[in-house]
Backbone and ligand atoms as CSV (ligand in chain L), in Angstrom:
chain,resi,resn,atom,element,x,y,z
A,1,UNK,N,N,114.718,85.032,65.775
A,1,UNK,CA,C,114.160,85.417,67.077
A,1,UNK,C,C,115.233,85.300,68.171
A,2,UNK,N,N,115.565,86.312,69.033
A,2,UNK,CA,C,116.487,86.497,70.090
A,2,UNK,C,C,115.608,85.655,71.383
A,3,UNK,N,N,116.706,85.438,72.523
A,3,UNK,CA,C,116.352,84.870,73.572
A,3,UNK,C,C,115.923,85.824,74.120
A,4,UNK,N,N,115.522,87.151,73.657
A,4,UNK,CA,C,114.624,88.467,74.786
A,4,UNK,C,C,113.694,88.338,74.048
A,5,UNK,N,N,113.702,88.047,73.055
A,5,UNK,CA,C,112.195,87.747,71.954
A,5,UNK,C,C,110.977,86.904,73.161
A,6,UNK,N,N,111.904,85.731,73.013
A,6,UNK,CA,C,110.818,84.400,73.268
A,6,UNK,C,C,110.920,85.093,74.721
A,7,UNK,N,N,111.708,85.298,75.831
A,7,UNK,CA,C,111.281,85.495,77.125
A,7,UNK,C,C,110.361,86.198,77.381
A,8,UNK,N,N,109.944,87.703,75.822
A,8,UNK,CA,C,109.019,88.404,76.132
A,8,UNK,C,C,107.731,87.826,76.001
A,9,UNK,N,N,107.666,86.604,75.037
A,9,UNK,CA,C,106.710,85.963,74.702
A,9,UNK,C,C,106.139,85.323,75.696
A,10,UNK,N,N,106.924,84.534,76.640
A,10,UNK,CA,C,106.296,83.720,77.249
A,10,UNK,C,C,105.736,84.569,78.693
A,11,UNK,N,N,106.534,85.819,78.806
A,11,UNK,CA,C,106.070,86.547,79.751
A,11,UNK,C,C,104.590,87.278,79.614
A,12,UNK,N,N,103.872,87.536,78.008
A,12,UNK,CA,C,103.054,87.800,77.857
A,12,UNK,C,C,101.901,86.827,77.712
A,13,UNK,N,N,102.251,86.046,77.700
A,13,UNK,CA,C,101.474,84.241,78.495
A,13,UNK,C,C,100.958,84.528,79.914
A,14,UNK,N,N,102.163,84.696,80.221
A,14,UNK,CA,C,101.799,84.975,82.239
A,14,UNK,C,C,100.667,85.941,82.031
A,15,UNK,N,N,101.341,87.501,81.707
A,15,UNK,CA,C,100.976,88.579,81.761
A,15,UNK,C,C,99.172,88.323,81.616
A,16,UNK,N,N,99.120,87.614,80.144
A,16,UNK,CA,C,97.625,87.792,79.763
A,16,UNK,C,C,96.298,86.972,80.949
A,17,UNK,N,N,97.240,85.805,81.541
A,17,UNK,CA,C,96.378,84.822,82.478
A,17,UNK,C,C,96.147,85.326,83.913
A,18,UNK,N,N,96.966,86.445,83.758
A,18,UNK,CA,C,96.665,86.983,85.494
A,18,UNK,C,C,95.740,88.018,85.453
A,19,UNK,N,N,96.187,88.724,84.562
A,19,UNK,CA,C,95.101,89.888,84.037
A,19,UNK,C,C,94.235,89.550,82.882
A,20,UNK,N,N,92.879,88.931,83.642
A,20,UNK,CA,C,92.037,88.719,82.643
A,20,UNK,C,C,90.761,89.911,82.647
A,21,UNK,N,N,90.588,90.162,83.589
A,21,UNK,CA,C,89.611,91.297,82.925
A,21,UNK,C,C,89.911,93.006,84.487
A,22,UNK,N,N,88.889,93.962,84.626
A,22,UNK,CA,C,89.500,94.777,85.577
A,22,UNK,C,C,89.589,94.116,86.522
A,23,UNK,N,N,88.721,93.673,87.017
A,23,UNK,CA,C,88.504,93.276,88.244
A,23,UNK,C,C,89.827,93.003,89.036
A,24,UNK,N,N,90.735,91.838,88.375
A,24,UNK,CA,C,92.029,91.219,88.069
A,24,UNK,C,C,93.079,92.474,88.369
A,25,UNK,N,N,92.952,93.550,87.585
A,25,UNK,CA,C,93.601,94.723,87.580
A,25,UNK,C,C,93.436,95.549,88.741
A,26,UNK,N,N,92.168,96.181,89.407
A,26,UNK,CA,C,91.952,96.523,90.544
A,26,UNK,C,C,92.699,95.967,92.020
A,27,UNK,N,N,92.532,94.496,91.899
A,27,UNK,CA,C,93.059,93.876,92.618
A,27,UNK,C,C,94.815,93.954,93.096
A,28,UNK,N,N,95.705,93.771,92.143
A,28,UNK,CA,C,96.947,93.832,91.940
A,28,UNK,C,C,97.365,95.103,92.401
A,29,UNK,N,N,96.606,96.526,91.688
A,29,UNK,CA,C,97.098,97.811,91.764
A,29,UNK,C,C,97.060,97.660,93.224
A,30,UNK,N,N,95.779,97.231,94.060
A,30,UNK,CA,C,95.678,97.615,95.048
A,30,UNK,C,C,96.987,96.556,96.221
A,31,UNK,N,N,97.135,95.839,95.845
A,31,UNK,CA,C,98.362,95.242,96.197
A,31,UNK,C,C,99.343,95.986,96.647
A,32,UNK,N,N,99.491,96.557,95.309
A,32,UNK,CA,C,100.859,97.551,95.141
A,32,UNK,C,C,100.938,98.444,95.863
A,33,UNK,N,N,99.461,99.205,95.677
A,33,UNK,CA,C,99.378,100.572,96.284
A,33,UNK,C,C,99.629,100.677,97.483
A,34,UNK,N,N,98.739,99.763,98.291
A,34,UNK,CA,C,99.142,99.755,99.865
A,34,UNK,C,C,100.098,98.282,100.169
A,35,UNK,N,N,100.641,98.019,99.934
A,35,UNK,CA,C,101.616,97.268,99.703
A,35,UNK,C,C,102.116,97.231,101.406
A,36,UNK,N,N,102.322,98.665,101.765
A,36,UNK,CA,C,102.779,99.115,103.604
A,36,UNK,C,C,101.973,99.696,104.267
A,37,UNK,N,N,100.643,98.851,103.718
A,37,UNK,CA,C,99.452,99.600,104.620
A,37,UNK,C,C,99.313,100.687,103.929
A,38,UNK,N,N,97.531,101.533,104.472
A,38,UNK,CA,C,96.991,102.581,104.349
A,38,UNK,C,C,97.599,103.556,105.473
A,39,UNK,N,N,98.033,104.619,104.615
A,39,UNK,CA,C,98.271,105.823,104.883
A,39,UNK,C,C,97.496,107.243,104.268
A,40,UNK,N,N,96.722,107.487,105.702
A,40,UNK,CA,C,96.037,108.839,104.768
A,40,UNK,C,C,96.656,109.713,104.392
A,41,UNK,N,N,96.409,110.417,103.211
A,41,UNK,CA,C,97.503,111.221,102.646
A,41,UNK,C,C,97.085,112.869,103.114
A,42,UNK,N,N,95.660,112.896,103.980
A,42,UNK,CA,C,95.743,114.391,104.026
A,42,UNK,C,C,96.286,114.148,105.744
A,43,UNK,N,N,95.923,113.660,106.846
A,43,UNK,CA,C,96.374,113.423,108.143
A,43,UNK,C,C,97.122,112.378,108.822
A,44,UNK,N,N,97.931,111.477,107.651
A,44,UNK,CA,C,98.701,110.606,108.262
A,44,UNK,C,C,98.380,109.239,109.349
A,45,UNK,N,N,96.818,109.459,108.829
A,45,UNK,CA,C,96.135,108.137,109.719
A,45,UNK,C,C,96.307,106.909,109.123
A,46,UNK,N,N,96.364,105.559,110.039
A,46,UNK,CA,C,96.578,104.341,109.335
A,46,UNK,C,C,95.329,103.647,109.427
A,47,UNK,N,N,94.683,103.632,109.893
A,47,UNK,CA,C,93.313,103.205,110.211
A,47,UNK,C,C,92.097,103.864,109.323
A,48,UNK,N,N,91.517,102.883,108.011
A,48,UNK,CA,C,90.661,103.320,107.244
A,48,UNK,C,C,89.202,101.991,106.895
A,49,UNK,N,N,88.369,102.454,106.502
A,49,UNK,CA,C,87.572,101.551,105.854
A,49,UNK,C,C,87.377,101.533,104.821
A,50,UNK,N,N,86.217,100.810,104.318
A,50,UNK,CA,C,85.754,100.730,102.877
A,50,UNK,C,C,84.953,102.105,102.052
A,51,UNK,N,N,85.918,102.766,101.244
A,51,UNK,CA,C,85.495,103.774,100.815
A,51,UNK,C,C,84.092,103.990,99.330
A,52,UNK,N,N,83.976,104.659,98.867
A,52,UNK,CA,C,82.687,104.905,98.065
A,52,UNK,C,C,82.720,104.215,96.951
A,53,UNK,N,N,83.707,104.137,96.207
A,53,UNK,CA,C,83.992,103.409,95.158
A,53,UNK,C,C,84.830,102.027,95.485
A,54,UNK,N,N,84.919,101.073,94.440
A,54,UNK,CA,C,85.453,99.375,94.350
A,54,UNK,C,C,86.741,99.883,94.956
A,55,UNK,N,N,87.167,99.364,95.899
A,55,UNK,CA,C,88.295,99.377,96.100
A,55,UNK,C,C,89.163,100.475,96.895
A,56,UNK,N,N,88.407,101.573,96.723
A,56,UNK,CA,C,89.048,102.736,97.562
A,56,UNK,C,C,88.767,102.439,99.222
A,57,UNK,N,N,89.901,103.616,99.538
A,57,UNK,CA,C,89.648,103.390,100.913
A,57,UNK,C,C,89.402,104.783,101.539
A,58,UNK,N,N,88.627,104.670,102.814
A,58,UNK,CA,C,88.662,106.070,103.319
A,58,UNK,C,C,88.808,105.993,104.726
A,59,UNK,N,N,89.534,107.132,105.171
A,59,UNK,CA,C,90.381,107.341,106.174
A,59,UNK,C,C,89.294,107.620,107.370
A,60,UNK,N,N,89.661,106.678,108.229
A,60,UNK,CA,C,88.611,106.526,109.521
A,60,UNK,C,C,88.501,107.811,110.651
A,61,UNK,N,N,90.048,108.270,110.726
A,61,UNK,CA,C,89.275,109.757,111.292
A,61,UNK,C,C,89.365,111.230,110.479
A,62,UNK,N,N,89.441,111.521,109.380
A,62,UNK,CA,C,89.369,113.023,108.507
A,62,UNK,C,C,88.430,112.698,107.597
A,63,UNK,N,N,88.171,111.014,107.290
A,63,UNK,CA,C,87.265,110.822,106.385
A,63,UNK,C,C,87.439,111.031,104.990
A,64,UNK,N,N,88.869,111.338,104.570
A,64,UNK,CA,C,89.118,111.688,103.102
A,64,UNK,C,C,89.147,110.251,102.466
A,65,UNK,N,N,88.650,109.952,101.305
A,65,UNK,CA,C,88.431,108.538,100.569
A,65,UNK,C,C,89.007,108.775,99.024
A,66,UNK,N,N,90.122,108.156,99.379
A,66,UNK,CA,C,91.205,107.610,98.198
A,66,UNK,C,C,90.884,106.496,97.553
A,67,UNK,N,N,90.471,107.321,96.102
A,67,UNK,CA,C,90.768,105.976,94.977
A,67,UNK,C,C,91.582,104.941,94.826
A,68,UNK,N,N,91.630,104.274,94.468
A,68,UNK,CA,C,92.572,103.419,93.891
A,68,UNK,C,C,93.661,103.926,93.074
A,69,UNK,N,N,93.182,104.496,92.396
A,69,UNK,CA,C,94.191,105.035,91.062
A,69,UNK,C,C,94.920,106.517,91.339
A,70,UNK,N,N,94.104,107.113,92.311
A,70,UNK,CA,C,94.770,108.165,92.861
A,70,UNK,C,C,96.034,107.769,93.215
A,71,UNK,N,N,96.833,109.261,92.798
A,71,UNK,CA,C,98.423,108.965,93.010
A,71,UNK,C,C,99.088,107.660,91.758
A,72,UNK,N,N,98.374,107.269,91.304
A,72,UNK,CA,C,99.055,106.320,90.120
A,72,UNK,C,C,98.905,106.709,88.667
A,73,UNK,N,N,100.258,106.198,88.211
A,73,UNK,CA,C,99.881,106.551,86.604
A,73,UNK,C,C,98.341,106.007,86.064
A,74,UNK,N,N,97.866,105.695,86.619
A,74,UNK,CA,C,95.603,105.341,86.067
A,74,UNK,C,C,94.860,106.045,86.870
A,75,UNK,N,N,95.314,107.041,87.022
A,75,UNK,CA,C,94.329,108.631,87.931
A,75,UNK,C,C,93.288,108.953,86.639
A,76,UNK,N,N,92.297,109.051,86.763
A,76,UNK,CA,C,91.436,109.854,85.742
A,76,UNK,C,C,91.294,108.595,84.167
A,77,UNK,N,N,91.489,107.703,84.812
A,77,UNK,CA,C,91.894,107.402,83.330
A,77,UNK,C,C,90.610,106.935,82.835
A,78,UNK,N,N,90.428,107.166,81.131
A,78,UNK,CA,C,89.506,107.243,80.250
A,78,UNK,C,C,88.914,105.969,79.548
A,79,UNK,N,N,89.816,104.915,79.806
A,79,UNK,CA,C,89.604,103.604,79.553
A,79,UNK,C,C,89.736,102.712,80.557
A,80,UNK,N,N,89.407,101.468,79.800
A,80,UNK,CA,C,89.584,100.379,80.865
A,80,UNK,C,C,91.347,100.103,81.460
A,81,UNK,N,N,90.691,99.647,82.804
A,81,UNK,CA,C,92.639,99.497,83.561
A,81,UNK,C,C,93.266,98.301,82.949
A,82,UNK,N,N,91.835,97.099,82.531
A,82,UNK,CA,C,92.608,95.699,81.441
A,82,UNK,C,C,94.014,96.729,80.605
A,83,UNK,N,N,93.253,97.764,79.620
A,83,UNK,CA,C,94.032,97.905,78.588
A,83,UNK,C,C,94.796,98.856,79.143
A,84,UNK,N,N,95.468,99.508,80.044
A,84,UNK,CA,C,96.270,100.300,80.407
A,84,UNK,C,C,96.914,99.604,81.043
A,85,UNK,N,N,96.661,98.491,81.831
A,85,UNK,CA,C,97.679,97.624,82.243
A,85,UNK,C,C,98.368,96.867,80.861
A,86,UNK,N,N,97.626,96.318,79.860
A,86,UNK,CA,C,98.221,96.208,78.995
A,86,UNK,C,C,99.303,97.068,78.275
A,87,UNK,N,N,99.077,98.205,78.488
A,87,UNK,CA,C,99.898,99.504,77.615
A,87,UNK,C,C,101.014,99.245,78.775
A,88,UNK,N,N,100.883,99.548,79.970
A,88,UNK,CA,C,101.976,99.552,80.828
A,88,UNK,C,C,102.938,98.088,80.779
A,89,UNK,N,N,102.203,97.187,80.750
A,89,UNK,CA,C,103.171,95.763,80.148
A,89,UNK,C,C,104.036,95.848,79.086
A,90,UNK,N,N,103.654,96.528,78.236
A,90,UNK,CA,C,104.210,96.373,76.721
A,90,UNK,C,C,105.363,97.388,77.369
A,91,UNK,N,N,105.335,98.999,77.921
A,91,UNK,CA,C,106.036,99.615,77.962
A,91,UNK,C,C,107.832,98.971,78.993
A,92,UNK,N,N,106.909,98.185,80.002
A,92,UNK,CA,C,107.737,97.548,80.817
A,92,UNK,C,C,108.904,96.404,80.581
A,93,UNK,N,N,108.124,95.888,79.428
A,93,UNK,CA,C,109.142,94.897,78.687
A,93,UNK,C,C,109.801,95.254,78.053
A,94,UNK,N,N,109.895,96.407,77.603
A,94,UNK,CA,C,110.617,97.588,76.806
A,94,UNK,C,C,111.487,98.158,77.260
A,95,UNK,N,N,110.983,98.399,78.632
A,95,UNK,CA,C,112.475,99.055,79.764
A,95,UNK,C,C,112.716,98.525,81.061
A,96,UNK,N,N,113.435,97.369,80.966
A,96,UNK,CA,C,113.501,96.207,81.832
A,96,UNK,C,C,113.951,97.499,83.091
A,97,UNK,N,N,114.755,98.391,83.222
A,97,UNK,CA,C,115.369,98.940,84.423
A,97,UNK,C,C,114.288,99.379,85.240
A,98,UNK,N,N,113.054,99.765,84.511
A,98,UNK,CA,C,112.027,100.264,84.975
A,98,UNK,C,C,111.253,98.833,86.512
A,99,UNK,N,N,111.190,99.381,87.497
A,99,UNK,CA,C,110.555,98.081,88.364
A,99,UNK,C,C,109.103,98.523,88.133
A,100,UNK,N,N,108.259,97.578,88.842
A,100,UNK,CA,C,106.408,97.557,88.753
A,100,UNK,C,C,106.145,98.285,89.145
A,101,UNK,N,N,106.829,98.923,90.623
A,101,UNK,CA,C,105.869,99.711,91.568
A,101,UNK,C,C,106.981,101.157,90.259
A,102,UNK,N,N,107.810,101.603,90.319
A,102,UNK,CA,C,107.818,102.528,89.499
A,102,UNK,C,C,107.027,103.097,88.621
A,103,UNK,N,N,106.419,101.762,87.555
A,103,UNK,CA,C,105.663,102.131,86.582
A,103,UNK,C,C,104.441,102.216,87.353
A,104,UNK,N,N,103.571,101.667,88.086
A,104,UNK,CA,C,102.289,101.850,88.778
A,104,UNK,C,C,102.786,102.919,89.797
A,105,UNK,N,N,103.424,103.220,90.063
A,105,UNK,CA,C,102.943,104.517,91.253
A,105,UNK,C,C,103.720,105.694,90.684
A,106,UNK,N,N,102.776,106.731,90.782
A,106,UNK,CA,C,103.606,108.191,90.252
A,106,UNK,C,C,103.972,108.906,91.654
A,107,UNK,N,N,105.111,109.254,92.093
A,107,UNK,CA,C,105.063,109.642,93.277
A,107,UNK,C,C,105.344,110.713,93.184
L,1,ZN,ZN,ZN,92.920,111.113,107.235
């Protein structure tokens, strides 16, 4: 076993205790996502509220309401975000050059 072995190991320790179920996952993306604040993406407004779905937001004056996953590699996605965050972990430890917000945001 290499010393990138065990570092991956113990990183998937972390990995598994932070992300324990979506909820966990929702949370983080949304971290990321607005990371520099909400920006509406059809009129450039910064000022939004609580949109229709967990977590989305919608833009206080055009009213357009952004998913969460909109704009991210988990747009549409068919499964749970637990296991796609999982898929994206595995891929990430795989290509260290790759950073987080890279792999979570498709720009
Ligand atoms: Zn807007």
């Amino acid at each position: 076993m290499s010393a990138r072995d065990k570092f991956t190991g113990v990183n998937s320790i972390t990995f598994n205790k932070r992300f324990k179920d979506d909820a966990d996952c929702y949370e983080y993306l949304s971290l990321i996502k607005w990371e520099n604040g909400f920006i509406c993406r059809k009129c450039n407004y910064a000022k939004y509220y609580k949109g229709k779905k967990p977590f989305s937001r919608r833009c206080s004056r055009c009213k357009y309401d952004e998913s969460l996953t909109a704009n991210t590699m988990f747009n549409k996605l068919k499964f749970s975000l637990l296991i796609a965050f999982h898929i994206a972990f595995k891929i990430s430890t795989k290509k260290k050059e790759m950073s987080s917000l890279e792999l979570l945001i498709v720009r």
